[in-house]
Backbone as ProteinMPNN parsed JSONL, in Angstrom:
{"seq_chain_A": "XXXXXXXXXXXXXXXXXXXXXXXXXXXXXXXXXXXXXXXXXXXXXXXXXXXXXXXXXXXXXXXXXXXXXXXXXXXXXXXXXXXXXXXXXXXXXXXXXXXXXXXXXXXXXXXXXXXXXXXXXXXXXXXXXXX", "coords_chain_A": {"N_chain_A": [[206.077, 104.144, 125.594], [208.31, 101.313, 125.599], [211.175, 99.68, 126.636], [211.177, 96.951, 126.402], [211.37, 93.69, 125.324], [208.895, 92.71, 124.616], [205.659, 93.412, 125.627], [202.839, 93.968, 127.948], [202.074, 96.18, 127.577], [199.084, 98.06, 126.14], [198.316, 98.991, 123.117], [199.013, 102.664, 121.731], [198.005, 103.505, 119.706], [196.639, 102.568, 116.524], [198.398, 100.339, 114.08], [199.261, 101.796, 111.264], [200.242, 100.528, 109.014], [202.598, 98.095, 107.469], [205.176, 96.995, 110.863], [207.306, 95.146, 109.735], [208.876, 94.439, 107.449], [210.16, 93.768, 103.958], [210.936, 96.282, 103.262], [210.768, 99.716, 104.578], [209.496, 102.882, 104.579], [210.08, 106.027, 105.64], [208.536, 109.549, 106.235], [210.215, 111.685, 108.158], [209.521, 114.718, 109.296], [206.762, 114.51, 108.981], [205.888, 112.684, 110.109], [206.395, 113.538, 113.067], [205.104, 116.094, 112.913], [202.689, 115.088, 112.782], [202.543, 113.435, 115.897], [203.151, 115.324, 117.548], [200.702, 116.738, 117.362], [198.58, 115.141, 118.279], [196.557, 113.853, 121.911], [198.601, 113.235, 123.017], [200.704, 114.445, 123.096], [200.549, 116.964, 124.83], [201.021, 116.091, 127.293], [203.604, 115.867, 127.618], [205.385, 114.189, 126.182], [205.184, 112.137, 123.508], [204.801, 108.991, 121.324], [205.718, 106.688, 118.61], [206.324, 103.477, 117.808], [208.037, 102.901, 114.807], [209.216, 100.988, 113.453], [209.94, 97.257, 113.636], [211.146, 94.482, 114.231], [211.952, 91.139, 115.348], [214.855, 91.164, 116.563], [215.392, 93.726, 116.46], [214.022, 97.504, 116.99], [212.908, 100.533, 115.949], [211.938, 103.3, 117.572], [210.167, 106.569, 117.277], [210.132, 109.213, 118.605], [208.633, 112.282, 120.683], [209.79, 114.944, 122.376], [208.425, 117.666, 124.869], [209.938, 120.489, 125.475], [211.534, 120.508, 128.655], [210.592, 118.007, 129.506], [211.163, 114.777, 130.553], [212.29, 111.796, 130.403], [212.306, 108.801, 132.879], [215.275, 107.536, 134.759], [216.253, 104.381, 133.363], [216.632, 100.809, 131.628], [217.732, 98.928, 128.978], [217.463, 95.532, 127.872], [218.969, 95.445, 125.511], [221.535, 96.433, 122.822], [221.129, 100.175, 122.68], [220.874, 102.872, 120.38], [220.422, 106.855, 120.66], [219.295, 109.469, 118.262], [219.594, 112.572, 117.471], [216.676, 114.104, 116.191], [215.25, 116.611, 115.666], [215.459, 119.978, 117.43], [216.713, 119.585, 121.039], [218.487, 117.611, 123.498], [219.445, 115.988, 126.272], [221.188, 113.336, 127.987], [221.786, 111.52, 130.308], [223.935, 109.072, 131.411], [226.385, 106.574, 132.935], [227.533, 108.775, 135.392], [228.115, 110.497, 133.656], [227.127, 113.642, 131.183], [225.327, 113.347, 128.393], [225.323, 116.099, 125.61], [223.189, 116.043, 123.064], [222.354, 117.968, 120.246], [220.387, 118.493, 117.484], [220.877, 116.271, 114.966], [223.057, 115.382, 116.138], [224.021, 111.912, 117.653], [224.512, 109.293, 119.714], [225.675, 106.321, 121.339], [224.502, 103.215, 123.296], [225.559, 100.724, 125.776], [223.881, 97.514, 125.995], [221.954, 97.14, 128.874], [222.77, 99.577, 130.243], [222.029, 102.028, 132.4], [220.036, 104.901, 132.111], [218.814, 108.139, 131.363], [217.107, 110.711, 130.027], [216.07, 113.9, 129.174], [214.34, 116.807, 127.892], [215.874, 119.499, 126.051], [215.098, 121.611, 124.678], [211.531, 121.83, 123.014], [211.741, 118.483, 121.397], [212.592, 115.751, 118.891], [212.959, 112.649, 118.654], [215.064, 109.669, 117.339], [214.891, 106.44, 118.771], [216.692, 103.542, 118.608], [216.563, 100.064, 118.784], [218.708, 97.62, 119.689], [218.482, 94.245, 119.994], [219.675, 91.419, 122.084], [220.818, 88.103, 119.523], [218.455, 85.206, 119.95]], "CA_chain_A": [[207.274, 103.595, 125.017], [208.959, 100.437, 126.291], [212.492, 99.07, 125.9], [211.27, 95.778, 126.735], [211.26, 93.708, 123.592], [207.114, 92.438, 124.499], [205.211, 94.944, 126.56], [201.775, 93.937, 128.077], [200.967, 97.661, 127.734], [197.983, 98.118, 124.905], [199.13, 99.652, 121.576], [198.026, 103.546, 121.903], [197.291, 103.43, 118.146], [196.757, 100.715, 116.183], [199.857, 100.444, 113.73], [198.289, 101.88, 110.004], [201.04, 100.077, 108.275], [203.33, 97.248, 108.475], [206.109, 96.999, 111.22], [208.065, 94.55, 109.23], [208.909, 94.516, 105.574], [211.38, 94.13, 103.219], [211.601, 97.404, 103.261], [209.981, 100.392, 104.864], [210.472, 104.187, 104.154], [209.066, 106.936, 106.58], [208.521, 111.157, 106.249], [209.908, 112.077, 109.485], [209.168, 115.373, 109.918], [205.456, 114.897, 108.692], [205.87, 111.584, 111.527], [207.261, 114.376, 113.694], [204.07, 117.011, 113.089], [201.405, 113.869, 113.715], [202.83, 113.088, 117.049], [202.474, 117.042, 118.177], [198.789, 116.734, 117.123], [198.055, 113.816, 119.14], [196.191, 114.181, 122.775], [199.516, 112.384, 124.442], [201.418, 115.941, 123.343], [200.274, 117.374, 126.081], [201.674, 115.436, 128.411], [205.335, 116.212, 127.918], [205.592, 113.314, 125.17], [204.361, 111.191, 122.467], [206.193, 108.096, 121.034], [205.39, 105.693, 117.552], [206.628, 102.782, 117.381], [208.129, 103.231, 113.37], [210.116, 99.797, 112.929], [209.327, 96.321, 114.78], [211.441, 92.796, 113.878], [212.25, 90.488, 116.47], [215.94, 91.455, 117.011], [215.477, 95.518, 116.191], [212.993, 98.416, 116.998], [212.733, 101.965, 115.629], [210.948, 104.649, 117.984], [210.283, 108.004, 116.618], [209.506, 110.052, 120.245], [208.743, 113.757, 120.678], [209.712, 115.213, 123.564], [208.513, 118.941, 124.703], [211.07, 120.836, 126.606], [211.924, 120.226, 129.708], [210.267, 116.768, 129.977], [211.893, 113.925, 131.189], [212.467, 109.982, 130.639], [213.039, 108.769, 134.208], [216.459, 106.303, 134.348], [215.806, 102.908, 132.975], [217.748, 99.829, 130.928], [216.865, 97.835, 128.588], [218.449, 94.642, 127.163], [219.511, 95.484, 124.22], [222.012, 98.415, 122.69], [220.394, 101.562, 122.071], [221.274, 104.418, 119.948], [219.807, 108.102, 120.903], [219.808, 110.138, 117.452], [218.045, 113.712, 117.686], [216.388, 114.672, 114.757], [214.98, 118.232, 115.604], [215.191, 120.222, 119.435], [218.361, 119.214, 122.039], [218.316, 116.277, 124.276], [220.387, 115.447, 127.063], [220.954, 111.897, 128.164], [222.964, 110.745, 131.456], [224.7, 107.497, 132.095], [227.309, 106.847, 134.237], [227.964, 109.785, 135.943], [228.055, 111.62, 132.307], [225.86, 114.068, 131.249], [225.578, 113.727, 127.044], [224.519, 116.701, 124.782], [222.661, 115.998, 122.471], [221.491, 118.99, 120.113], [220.06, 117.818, 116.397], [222.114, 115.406, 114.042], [224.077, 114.072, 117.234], [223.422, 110.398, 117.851], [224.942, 108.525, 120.896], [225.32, 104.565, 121.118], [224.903, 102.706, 124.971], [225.338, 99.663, 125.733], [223.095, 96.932, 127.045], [221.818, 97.008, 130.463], [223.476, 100.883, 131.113], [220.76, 102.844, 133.263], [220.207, 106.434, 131.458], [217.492, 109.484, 131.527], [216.466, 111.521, 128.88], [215.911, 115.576, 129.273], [214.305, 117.512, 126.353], [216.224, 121.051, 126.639], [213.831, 121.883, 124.077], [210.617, 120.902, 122.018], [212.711, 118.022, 120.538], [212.713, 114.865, 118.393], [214.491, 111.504, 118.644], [215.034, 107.932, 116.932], [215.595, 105.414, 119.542], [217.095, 102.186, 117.906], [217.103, 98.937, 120.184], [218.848, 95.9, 118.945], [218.513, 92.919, 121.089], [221.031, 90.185, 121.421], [219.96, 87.118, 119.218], [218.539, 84.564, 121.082]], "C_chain_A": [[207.849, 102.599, 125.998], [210.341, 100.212, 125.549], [212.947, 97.567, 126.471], [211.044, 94.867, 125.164], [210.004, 93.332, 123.358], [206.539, 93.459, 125.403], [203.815, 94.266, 126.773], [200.954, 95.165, 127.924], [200.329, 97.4, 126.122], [198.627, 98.95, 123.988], [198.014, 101.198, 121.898], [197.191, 103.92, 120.791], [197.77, 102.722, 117.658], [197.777, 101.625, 115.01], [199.092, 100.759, 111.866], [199.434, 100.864, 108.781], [201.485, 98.959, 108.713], [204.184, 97.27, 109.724], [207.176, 96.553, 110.576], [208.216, 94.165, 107.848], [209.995, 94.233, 105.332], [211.887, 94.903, 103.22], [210.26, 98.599, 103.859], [210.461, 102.008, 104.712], [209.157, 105.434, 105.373], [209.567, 108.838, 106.122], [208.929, 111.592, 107.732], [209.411, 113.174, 110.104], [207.172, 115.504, 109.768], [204.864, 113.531, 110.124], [205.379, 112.491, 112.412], [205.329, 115.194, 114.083], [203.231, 116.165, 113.993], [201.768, 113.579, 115.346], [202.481, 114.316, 117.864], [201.241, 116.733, 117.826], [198.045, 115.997, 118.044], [197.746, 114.245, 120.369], [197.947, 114.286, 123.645], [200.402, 113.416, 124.354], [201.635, 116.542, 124.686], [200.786, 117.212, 127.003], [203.148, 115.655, 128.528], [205.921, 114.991, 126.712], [205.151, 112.467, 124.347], [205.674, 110.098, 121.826], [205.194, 107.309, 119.513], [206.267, 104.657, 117.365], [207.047, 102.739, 115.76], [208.52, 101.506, 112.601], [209.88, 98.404, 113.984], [210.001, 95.091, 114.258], [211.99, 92.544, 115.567], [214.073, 91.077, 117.102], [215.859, 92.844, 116.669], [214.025, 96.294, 116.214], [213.714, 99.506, 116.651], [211.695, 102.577, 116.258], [211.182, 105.469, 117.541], [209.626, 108.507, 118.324], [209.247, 111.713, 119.835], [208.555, 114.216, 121.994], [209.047, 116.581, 123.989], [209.506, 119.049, 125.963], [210.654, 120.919, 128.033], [211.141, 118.597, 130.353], [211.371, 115.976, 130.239], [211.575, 112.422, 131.289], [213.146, 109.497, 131.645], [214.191, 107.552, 133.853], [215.685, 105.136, 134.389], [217.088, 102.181, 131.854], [217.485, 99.593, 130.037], [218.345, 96.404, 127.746], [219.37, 94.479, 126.274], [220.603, 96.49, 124.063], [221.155, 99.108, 122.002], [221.31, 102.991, 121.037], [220.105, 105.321, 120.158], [219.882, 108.933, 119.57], [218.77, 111.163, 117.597], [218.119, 114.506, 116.314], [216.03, 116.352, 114.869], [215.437, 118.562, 117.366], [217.058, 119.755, 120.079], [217.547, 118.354, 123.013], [219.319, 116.413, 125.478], [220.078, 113.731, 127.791], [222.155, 112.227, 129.265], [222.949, 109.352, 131.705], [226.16, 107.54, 132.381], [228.103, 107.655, 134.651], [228.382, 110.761, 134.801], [226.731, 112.233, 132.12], [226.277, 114.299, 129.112], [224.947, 114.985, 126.244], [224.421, 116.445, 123.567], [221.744, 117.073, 121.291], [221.279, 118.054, 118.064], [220.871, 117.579, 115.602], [223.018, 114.679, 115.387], [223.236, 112.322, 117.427], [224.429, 109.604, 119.117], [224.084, 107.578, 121.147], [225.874, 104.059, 122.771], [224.518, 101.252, 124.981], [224.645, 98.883, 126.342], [222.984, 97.288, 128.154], [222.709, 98.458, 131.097], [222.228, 101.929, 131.564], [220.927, 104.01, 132.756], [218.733, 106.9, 131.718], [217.59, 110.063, 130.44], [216.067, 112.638, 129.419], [215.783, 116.098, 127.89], [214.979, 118.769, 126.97], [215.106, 122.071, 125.384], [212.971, 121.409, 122.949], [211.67, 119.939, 121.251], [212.09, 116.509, 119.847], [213.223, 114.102, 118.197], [214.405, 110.885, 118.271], [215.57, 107.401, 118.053], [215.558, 104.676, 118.511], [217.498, 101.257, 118.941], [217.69, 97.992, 119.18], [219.259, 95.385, 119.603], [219.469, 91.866, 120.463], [220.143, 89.061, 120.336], [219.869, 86.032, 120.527], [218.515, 83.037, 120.695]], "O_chain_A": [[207.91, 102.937, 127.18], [210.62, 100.432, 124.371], [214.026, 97.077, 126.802], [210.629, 95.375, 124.122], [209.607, 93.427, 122.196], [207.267, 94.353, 125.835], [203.394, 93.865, 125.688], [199.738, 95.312, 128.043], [200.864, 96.78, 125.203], [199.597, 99.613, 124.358], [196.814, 101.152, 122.171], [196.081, 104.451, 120.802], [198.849, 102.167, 117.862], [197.959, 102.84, 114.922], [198.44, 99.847, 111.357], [199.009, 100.687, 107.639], [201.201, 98.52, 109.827], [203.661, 98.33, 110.067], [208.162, 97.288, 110.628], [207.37, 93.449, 107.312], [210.904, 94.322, 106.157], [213.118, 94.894, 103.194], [209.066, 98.406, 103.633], [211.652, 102.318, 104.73], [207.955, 105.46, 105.637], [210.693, 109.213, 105.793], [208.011, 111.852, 108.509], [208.897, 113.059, 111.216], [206.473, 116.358, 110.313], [203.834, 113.524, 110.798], [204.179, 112.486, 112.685], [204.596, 114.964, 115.046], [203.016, 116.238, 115.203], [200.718, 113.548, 115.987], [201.621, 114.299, 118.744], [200.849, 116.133, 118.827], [196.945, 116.326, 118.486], [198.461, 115.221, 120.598], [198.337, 115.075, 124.506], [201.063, 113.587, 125.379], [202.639, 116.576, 125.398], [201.107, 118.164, 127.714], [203.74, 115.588, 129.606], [207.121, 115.098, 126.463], [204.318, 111.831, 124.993], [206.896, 110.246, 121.82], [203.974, 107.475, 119.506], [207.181, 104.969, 116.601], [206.0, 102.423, 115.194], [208.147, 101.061, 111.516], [209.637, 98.655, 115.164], [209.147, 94.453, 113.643], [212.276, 93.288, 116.505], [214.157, 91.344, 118.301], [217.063, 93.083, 116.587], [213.044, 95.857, 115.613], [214.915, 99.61, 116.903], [210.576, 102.532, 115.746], [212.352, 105.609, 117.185], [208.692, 107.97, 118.919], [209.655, 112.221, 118.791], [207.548, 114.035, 122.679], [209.032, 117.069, 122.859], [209.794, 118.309, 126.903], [209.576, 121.346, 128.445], [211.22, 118.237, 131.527], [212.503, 116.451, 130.159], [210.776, 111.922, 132.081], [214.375, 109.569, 131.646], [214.065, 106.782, 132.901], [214.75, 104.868, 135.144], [218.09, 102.744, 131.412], [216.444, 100.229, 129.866], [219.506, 96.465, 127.343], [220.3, 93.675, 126.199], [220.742, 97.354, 124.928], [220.55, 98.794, 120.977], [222.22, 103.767, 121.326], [218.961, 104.912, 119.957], [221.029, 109.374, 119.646], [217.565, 110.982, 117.773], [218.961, 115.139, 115.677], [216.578, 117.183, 114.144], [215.663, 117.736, 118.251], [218.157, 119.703, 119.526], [216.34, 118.38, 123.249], [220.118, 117.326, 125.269], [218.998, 113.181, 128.002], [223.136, 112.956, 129.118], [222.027, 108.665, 132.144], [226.939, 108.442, 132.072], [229.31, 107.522, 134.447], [228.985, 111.793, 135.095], [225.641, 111.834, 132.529], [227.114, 115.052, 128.616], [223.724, 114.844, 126.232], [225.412, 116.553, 122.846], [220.517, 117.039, 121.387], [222.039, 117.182, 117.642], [221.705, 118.439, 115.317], [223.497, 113.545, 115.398], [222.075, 111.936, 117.291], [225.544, 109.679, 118.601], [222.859, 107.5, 121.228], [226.948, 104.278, 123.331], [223.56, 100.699, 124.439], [224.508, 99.251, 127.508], [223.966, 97.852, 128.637], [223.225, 98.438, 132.215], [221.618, 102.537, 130.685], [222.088, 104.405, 132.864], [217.779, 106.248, 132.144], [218.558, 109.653, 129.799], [215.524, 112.375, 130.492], [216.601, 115.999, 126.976], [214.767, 119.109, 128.134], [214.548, 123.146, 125.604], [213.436, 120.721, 122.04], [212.461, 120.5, 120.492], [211.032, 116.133, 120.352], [214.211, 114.31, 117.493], [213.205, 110.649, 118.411], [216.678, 107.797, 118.416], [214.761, 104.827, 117.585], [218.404, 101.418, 119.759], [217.214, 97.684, 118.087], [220.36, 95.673, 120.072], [219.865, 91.538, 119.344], [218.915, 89.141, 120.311], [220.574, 85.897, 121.527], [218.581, 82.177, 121.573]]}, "name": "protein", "num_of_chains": 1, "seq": "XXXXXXXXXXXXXXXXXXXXXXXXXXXXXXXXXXXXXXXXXXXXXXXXXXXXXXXXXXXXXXXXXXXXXXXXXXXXXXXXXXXXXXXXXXXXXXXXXXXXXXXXXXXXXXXXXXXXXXXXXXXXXXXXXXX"}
């Protein structure tokens, strides 16, 4: 997962659908399952890219508990919304909880972390300034 708006990193799976449509409609918790299935589980997280236009992204992530998104920025504002599990997020000198249905909105350029408190599920939403 990046929250850069181009990424030289390689796509970990190719994208079976569009990114960009008129309109797009997603199953999240059947999203949700597929991502647990996947090797990159294992690891403490898995991410899909869901949504992709030039000024807005949609990640779907899955965290397992007690992993951890080390602090980082990104250009744009973000919203955190947790669909299944509890989250915690810190930025500046706050510590947010996050447990499912909460959503918390940060603004550009504010340095934050991510903590699953357990097996959990999130939408990031970036939207970059225009340019």
């Amino acid at each position: 997962m990046s929250d850069t708006r181009d990424s030289d990193t390689p796509h970990r799976r190719p994208h079976a659908q569009p990114l960009a449509a008129p309109y797009l409609e997603f199953d999240l918790p059947r999203e949700i399952a597929q991502l647990q299935r996947e090797p990159e589980w294992a690891s403490g997280q898995n991410a899909k890219t869901l949504l992709k236009y030039e000024d807005l992204r949609i990640v779907l992530m899955a965290l397992r508990s007690g992993s951890r998104i080390p602090q980082h920025q990104t250009e744009g504002r973000i919203s955190i919304q947790t669909v299944s599990g509890h989250v915690q997020v810190r930025a500046q000198g706050r510590t947010f909880d996050l447990p499912a249905g909460a959503l918390l909105a940060l603004d550009r350029n504010l340095p934050h972390d991510v903590e699953a408190s357990t097996d959990s599920a999130v939408l990031l939403t970036i939207a970059w300034p225009l340019r």
